[in-house]
C-alpha positions as CSV (number, residue, x, y, z in Angstrom):
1,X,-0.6,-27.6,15.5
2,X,-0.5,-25.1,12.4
3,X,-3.7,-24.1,10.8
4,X,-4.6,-22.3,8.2
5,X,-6.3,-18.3,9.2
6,X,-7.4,-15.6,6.6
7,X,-7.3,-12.1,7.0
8,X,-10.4,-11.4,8.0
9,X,-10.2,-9.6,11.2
10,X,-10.0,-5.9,12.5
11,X,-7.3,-3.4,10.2
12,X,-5.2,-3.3,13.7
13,X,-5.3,-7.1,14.0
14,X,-3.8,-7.3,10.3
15,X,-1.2,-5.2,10.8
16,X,-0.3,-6.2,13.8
17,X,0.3,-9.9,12.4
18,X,2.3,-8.8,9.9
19,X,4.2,-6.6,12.0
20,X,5.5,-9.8,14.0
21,X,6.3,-11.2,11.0
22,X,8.8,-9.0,10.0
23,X,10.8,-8.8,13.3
24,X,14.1,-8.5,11.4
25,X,13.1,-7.2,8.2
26,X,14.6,-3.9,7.7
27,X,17.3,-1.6,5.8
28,X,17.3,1.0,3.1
29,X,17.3,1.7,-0.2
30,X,17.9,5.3,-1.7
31,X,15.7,6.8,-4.5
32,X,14.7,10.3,-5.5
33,X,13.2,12.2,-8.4
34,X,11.2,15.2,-8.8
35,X,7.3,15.8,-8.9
36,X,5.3,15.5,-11.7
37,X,1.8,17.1,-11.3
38,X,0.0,19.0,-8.5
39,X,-3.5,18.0,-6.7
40,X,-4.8,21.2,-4.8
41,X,-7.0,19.5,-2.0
42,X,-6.6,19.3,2.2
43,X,-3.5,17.7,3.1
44,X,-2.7,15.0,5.8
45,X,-0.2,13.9,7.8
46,X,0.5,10.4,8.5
47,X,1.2,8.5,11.8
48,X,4.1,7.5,13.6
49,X,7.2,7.1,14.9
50,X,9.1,10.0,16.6
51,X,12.5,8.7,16.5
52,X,14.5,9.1,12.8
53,X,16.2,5.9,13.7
54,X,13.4,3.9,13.5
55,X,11.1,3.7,10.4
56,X,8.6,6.1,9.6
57,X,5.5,3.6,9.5
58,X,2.5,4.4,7.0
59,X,-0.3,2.1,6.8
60,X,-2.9,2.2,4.4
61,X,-6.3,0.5,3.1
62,X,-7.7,-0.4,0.1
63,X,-11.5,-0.4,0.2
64,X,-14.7,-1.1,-1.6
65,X,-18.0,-0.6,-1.4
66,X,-17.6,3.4,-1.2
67,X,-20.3,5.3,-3.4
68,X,-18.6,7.4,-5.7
69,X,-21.8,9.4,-7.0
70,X,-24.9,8.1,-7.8
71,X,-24.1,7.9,-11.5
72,X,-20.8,5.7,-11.2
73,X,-21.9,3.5,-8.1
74,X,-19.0,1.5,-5.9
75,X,-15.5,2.5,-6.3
76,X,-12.5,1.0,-4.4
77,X,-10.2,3.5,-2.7
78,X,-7.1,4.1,-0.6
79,X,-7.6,5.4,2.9
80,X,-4.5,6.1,5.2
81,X,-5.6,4.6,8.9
82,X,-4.7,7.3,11.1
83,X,-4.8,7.8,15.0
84,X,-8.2,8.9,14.2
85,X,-9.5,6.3,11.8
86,X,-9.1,6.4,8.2
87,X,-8.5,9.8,6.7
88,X,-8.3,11.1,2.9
89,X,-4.8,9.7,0.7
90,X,-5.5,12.8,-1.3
91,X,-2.6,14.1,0.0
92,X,0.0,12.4,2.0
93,X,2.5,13.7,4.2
94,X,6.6,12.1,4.8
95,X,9.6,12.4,6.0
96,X,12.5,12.6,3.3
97,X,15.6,10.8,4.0
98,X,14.0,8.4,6.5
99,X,13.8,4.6,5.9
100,X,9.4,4.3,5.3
101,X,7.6,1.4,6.2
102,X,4.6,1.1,4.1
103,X,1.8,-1.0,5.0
104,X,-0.9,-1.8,2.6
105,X,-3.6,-4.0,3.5
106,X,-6.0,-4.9,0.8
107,X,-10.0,-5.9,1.5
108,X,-10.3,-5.3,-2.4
109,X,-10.7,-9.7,-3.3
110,X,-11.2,-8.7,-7.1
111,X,-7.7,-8.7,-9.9
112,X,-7.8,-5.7,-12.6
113,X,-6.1,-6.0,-15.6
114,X,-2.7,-4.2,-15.9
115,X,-2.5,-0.2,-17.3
116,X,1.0,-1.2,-18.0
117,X,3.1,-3.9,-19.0
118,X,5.0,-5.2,-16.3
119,X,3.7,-3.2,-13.5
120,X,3.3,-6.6,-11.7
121,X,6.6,-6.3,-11.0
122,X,8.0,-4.5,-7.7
123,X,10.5,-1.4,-7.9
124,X,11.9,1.7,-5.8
125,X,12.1,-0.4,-2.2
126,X,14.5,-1.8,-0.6
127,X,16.2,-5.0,-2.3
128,X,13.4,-4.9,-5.0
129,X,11.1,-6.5,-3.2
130,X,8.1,-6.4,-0.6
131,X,6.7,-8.6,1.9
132,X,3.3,-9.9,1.1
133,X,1.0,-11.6,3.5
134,X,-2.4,-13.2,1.7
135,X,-5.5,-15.6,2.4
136,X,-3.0,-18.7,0.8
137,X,-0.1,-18.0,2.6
138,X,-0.6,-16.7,6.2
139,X,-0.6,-19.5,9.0
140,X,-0.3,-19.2,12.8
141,X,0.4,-22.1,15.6
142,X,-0.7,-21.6,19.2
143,X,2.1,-20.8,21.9
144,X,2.5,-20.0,25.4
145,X,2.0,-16.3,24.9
146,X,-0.5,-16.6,21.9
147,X,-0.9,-16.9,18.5
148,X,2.5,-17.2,16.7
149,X,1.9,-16.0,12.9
150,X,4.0,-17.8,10.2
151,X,4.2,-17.9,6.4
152,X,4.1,-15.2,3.9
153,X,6.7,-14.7,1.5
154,X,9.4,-11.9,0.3
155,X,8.6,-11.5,-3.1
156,X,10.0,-9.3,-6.3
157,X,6.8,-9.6,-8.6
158,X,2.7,-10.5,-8.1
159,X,1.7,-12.7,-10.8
160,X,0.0,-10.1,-12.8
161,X,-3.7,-12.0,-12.8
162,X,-3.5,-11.5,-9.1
163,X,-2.8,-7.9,-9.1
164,X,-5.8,-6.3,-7.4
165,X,-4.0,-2.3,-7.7
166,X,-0.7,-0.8,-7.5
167,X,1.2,2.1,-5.3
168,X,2.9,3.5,-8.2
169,X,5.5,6.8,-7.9
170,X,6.9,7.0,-11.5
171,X,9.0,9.7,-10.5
172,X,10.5,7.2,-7.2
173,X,10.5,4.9,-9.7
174,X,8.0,2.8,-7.0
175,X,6.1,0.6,-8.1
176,X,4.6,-1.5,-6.1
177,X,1.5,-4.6,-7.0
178,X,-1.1,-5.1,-4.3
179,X,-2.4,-8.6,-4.8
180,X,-6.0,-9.7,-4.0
181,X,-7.1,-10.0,-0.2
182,X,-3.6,-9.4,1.0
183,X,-1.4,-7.3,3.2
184,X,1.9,-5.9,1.6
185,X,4.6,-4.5,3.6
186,X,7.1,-2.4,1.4
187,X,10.5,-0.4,2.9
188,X,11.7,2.7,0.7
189,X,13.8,5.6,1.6
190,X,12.7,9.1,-0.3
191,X,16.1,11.2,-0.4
192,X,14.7,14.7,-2.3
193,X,12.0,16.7,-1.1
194,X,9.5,17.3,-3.1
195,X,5.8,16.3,-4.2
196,X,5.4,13.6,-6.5
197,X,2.7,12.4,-8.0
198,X,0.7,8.6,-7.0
199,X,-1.7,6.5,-8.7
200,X,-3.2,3.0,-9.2
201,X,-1.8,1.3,-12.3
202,X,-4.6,-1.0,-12.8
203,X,-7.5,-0.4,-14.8
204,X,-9.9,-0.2,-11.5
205,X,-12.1,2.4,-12.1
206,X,-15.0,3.3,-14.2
207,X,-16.4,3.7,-17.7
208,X,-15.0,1.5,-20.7
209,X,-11.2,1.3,-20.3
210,X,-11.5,1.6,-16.4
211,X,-9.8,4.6,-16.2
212,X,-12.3,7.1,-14.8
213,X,-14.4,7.7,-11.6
214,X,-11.9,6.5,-8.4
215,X,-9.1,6.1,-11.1
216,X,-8.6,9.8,-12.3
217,X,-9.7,11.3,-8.6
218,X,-7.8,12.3,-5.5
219,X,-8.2,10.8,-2.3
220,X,-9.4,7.2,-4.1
221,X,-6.6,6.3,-6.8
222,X,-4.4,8.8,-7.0
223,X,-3.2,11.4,-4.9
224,X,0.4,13.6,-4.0
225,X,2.9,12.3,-1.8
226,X,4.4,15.3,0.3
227,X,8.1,14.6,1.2
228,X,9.9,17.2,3.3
């Protein structure tokens, strides 16, 4: 019998789900542009996969609850989970010319408005589009060796009152919306080295417009992306 499950349980767990999900789901699209802006902090290098033909798998975290300073309180942030735990996105570190499996999964269960017009709307990955897995749409039925997970949903745009933050490479031309207590699985394919610039396109962070604190700093918002 199907029932309905959240995504409540351990980062590994979520994944993991989703990952069984997409048995299948795979291919490349090609996109390239040149860096934009540089971020001198420590850099590091994500997990996974040896072999080129298989995807280069990157999964990351969006957090809250992490004190910013004690003048600015709570900010959410992005955290890659490494082999180690979850390490700084101040600087990540990937493969060019090698189909990326990006795996975003969102604790974050408040929307933000929109920076931009239209940045509820995926770009940059292949066929458009990203794999989203949330609290309304995730089900699972019992078999013989386990849970089976079901549901979620291919998808080329969030509606843009669920947007909770955005991945967002201008130079890719990635873009793509996070919705609220969710997991998003996006496949891209960077084909020029370089470093480009990433950032949140939601107004998420602090002071009036929501543009400063974990907004404008690396590691929580924003960050470089390190292809070689």
């Amino acid at each position: 019998m199907s029932s309905k499950t959240t995504l409540t349980g351990g980062l590994i767990v979520a994944v993991l789900a989703v990952a069984l999900i997409l048995a299948g789901y795979g291919g490349a699209v090609a996109v390239g542009g040149a860096g934009v802006k540089t971020v001198t902090t420590t850099v590091v290098t994500t997990t996974t996969n040896s072999s080129s033909a298989s995807p280069y798998v990157v999964n990351l975290v969006i957090a809250t609850g992490s004190i910013f300073n004690s003048t600015v309180g709570d900010q959410p942030g992005f955290f890659l989970l490494g082999p180690n735990g979850l390490e700084s996105t101040a600087n990540l570190t990937l493969p060019a010319n090698r189909l990326i499996e990006l795996v975003i999964v969102n604790y974050d269960d408040g929307a933000a408005s929109l920076a931009v017009p239209n940045d509820n709307l995926v770009s940059g990955t292949m066929g458009g589009s990203v794999f989203v897995a949330s609290n309304a749409n995730i089900n699972a039925s019992q078999g013989a060796s386990g849970v089976v997970p079901t549901g979620g949903e291919k998808v080329t745009s969030i509606p843009a009152d669920n947007v909770s933050h955005t991945f967002t490479i201008p130079a890719l031309n990635l873009n793509i919306p996070v919705p609220v207590s969710s997991t998003v699985v996006a496949y891209f394919t960077i084909t020029k080295a370089g470093t480009y610039f990433w950032y949140c396109e939601t107004t998420c962070g602090f002071g009036p417009n929501g543009t400063l604190g974990a907004m404008e700093t690396p590691g929580w918002m924003t960050g470089n992306l390190v292809a070689s």
